[in-house]
N, C-alpha and C positions, 0 to 999 in steps of 0.2 A: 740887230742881234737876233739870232734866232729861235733861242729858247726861252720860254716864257718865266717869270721870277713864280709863278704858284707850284706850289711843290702838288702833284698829283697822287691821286691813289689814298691820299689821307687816311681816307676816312675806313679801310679796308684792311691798311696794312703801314702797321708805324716802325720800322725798321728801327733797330740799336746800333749806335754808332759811338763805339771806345775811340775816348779823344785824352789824346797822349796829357800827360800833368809835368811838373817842375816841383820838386824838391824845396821848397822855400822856408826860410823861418819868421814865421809870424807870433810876435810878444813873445819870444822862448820858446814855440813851440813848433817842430817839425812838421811840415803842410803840404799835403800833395793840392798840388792850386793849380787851377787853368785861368785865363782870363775871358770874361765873360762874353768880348767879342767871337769867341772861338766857337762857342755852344751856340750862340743865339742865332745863327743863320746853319746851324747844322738842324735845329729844328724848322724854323722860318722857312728858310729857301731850300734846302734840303728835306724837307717833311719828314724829317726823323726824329728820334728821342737819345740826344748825347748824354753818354754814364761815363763819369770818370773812370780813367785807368790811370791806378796808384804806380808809383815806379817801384815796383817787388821786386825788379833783377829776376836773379833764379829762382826766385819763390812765387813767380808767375805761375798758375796753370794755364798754361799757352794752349794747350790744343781744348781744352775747356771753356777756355773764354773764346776762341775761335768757332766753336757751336753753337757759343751764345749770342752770338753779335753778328750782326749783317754788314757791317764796315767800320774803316777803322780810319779816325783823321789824327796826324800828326802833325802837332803843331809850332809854332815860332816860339822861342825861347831868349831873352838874355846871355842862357848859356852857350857853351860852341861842344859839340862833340872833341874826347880829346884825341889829339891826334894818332896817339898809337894804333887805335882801330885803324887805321888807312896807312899805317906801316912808315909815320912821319915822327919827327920832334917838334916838340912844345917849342914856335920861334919866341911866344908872347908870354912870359909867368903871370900876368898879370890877367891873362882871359881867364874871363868865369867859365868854370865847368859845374856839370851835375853827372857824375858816374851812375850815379843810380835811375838816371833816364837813360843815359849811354846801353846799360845794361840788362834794362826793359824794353825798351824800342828796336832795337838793332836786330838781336833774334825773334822778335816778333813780327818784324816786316816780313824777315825770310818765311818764315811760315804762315802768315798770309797770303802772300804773293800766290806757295804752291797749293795752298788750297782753292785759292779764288775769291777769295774776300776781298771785296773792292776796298779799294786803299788811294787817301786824299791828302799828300805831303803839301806843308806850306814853311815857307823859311828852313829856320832847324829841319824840319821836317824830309823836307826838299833836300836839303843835305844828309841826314839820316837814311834816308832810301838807297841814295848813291851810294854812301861809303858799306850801307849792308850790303848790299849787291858787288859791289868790290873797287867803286870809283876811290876818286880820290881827293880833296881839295885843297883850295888856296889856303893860308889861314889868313892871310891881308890881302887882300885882294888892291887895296888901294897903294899898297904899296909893291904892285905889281907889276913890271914895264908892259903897258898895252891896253891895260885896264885902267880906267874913269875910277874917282871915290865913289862908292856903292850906298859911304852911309846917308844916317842924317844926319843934321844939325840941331844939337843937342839943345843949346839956346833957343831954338823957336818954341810954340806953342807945339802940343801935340797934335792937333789940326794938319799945323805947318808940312808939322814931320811925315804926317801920312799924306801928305798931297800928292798930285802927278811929278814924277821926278823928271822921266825919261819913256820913250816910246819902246815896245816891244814888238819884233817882225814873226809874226808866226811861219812854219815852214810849210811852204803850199803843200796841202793836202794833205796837211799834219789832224789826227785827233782833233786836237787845240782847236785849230783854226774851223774845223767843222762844229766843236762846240760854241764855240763863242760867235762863228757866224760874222768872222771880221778877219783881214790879214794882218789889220797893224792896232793896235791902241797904245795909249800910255798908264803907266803902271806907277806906285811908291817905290819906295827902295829905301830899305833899314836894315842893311846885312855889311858886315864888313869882310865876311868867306864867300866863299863863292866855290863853284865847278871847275876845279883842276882837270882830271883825267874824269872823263863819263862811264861809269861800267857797261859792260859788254850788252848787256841784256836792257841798257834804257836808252832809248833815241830821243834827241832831243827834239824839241817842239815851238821851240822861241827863243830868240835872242834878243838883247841889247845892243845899242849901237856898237857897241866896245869891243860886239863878238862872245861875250859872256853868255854862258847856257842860261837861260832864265825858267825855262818849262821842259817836261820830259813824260813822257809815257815809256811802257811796257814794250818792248817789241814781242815777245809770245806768251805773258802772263795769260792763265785761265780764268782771269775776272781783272776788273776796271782798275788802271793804275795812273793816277795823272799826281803829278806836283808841279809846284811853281815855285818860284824863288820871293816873289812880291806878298804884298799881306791882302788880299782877295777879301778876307773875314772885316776889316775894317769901313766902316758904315756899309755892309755890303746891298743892303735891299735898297740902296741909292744907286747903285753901279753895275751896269748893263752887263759887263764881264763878270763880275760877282755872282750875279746872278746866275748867268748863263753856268759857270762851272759849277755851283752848289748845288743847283737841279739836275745837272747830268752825274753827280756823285748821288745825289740821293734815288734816281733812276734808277744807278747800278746796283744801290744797297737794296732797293727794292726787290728789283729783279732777283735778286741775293735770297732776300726772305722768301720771296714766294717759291723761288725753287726747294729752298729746305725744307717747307709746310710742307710741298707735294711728296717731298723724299721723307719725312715724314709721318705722313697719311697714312692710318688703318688700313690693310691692305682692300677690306669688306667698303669703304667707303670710296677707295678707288676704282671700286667696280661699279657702286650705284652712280 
């Protein structure tokens, strides 16, 4: 692999990175929750400092919290985006939604994207990009002629679940495949949607055997755009590809900060 798991620059410059939340109700109480696998390699292998972002919908200050934060990671969910945003019907009543991430995530991709705030989708995530950008997706993938079941199996252990499922081909001389420094590895798989139609503006960057989009970059974003379809964040400082992608996200957030500090800078101190 080619990049190494120590997040650099630590010690100089600790980049903020808004890491998407899930609407959940704990003991009665409405809870903006992340899971702790999420933040803990956004600091570890990414050398940064993850702050939750509550799902406020339109009570976001979106271009405020974009000054303030140097990237932005969106994460996996239980829930599924619903389908109206991609111009579909609900096939499944029974899939869990959360409108009020729908509602906070989606317009804040788009406005990251144009500002250049590096942005790191994983699962939900990975689907959230797509469908802001204007893709489109499956909502069963497994019940899709051509495609493999994508999920787990709910009966094993959690271990089980997050194990290698399936190999993934990166596209030669994809992004992807220069970060991670490999053409092929294998990946989990915990999604039952998946990439119908890709929007215009995201190339893709690895498949699964089945043909299924698994990873995707920017084609002319002005800062770092990478998602994946797999869970990356799970035991990541074990896993060589984990690795590799949390330090080239945290690279870019870097890069991010340090350019605002200098756009920032007293004009008197950019002259000494």
């Amino acid at each position: 692999m080619s990049r190494s798991s120590s997040p650099t620059c630590m010690k100089t410059v600790l980049p903020l990175v808004a890491v998407s939340t899930d609407l959940k109700n704990l003991a009665g109480h409405p809870t903006y929750a992340v899971a702790q696998k999420y933040a803990d390699p956004v600091l570890e292998l990414a050398g940064c400092m993850p702050l939750l972002l509550p799902s406020f919908g339109d009570r976001l200050p979106v271009e405020a919290l974009l000054d303030a934060v140097h990237g932005l990671l969106f994460t996996g969910s239980p829930s599924n985006i619903e389908p109206h945003h991609y111009g579909a019907t609900l096939d499944n009543p029974a899939s869990p939604a959360d409108p009020a991430r729908d509602a906070t995530t989606l317009p804040l991709i788009r406005a990251a994207i144009a500002r250049g705030v590096p942005v790191f989708g994983i699962c939900r995530g990975f689907q959230e990009i797509n469908v802001a950008l204007g893709g489109t997706l499956l909502q069963e993938v497994h019940n899709t002629a051509g495609y493999a079941d994508h999920r787990e199996d709910e009966t094993e252990s959690i271990a089980d679940q997050y194990g290698p499922a399936h190999p993934v081909t990166a596209v030669p001389g994809s992004l992807l495949e220069r970060v991670v420094g490999a053409s092929s590895w294998n990946v989990n798989s915990l999604h039952g949607q998946g990439i119908k139609t890709l929007a215009p503006d995201l190339l893709a960057q690895a498949h699964a055997p089945d043909g299924l989009i698994e990873a995707y970059a920017h084609r002319k974003a002005p800062g770092f755009l990478l998602a994946v379809q797999w869970h990356p964040e799970w035991q990541a400082a074990r896993n060589p590809v984990s690795r590799a992608i949390f330090a080239a996200f945290g690279d870019a957030c870097r890069e991010h900060a340090n350019r605002n500090r200098e756009r920032l800078r007293p004009p008197e101190s950019k002259a000494a």
